[in-house]
mmCIF file of the C-alpha atoms, coordinates in Angstrom:
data_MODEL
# 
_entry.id   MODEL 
# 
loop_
_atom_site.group_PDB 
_atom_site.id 
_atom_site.type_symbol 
_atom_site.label_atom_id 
_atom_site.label_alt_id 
_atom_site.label_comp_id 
_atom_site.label_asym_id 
_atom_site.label_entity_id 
_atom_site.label_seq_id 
_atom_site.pdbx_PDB_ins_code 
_atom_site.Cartn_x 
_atom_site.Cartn_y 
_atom_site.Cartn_z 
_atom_site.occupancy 
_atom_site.B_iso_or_equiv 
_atom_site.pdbx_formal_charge 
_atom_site.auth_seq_id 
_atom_site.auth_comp_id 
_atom_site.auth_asym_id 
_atom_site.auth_atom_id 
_atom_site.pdbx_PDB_model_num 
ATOM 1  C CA . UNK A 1 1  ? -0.259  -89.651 -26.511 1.00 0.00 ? 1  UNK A CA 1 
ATOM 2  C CA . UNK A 1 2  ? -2.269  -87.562 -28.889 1.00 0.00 ? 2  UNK A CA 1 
ATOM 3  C CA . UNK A 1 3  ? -5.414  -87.437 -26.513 1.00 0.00 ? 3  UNK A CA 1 
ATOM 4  C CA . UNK A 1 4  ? -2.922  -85.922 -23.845 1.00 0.00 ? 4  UNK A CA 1 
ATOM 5  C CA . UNK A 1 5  ? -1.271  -83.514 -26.407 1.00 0.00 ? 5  UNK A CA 1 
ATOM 6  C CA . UNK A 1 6  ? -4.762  -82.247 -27.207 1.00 0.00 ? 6  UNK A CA 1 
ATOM 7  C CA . UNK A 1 7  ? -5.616  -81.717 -23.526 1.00 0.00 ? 7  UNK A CA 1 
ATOM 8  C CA . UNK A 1 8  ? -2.614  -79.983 -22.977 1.00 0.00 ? 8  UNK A CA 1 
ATOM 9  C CA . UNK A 1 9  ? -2.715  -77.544 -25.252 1.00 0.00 ? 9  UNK A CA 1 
ATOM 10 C CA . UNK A 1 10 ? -6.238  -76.866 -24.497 1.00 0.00 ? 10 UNK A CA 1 
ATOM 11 C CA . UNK A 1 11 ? -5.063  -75.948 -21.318 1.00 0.00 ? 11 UNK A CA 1 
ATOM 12 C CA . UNK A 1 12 ? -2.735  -73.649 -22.681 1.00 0.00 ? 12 UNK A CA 1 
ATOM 13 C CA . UNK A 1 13 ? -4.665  -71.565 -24.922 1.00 0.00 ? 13 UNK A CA 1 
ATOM 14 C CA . UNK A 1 14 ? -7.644  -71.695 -22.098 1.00 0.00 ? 14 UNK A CA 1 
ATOM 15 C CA . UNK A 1 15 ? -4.375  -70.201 -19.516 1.00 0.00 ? 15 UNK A CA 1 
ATOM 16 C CA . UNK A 1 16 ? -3.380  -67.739 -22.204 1.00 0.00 ? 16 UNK A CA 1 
ATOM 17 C CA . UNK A 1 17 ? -6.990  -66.406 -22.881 1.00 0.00 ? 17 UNK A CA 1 
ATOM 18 C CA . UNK A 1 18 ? -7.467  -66.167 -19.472 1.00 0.00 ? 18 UNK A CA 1 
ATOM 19 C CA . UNK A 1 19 ? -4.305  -63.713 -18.931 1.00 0.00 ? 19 UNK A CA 1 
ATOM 20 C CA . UNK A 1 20 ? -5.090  -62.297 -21.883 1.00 0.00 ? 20 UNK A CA 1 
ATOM 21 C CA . UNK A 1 21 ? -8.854  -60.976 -20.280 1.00 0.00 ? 21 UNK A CA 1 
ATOM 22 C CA . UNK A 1 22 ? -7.207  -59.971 -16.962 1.00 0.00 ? 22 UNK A CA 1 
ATOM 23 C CA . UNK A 1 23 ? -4.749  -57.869 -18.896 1.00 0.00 ? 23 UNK A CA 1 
ATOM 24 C CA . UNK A 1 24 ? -7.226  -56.111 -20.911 1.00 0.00 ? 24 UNK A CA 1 
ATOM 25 C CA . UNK A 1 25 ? -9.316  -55.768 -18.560 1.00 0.00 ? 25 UNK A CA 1 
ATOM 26 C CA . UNK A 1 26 ? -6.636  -54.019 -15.960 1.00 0.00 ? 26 UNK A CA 1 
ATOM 27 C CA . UNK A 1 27 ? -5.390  -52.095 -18.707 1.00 0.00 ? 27 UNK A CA 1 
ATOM 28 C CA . UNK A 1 28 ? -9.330  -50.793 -18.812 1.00 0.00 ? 28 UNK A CA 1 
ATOM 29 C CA . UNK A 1 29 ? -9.104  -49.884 -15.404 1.00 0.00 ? 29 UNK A CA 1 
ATOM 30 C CA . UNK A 1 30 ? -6.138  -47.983 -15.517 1.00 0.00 ? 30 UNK A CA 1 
ATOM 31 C CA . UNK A 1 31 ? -7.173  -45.963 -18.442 1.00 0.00 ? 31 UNK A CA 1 
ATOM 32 C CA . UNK A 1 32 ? -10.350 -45.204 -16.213 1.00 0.00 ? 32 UNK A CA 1 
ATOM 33 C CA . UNK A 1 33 ? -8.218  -44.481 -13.347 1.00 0.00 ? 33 UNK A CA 1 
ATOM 34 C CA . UNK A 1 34 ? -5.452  -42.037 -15.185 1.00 0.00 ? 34 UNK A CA 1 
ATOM 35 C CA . UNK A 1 35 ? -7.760  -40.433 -17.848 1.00 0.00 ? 35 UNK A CA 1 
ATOM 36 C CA . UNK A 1 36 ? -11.341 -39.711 -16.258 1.00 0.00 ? 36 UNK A CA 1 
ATOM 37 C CA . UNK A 1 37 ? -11.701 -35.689 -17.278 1.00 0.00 ? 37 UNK A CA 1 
ATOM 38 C CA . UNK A 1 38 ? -10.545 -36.901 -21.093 1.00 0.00 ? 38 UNK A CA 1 
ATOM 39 C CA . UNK A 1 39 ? -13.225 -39.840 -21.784 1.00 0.00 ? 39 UNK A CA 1 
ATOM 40 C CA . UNK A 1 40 ? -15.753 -38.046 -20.193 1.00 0.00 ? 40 UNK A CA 1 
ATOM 41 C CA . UNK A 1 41 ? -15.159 -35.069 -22.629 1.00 0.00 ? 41 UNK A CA 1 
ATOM 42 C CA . UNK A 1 42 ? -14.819 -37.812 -25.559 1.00 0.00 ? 42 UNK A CA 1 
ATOM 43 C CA . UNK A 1 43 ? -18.294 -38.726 -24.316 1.00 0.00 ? 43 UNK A CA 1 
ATOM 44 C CA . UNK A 1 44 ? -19.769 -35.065 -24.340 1.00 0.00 ? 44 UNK A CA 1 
ATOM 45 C CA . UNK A 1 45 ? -17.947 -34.241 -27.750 1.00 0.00 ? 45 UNK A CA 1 
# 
């Protein structure tokens, strides 16, 4: 019962990390995608 539990919730926090990346990562993107002219002067400046 335990062993399962553990493996479970594993699987959870694995799933959750997982979102977690593809959010942050798309979030990324967008930034890229609305804001190009604005990072690249943050990167001149």
């Amino acid at each position: 019962m335990s062993f399962h539990g553990r493996v479970s919730g594993t699987r959870i926090k694995r799933a959750l990390g997982v979102q977690a990346a593809l959010e942050w990562a798309f979030r990324i993107e967008q930034a890229q995608l609305e804001l190009p002219t604005s990072s690249v002067k943050r990167l001149s400046n």
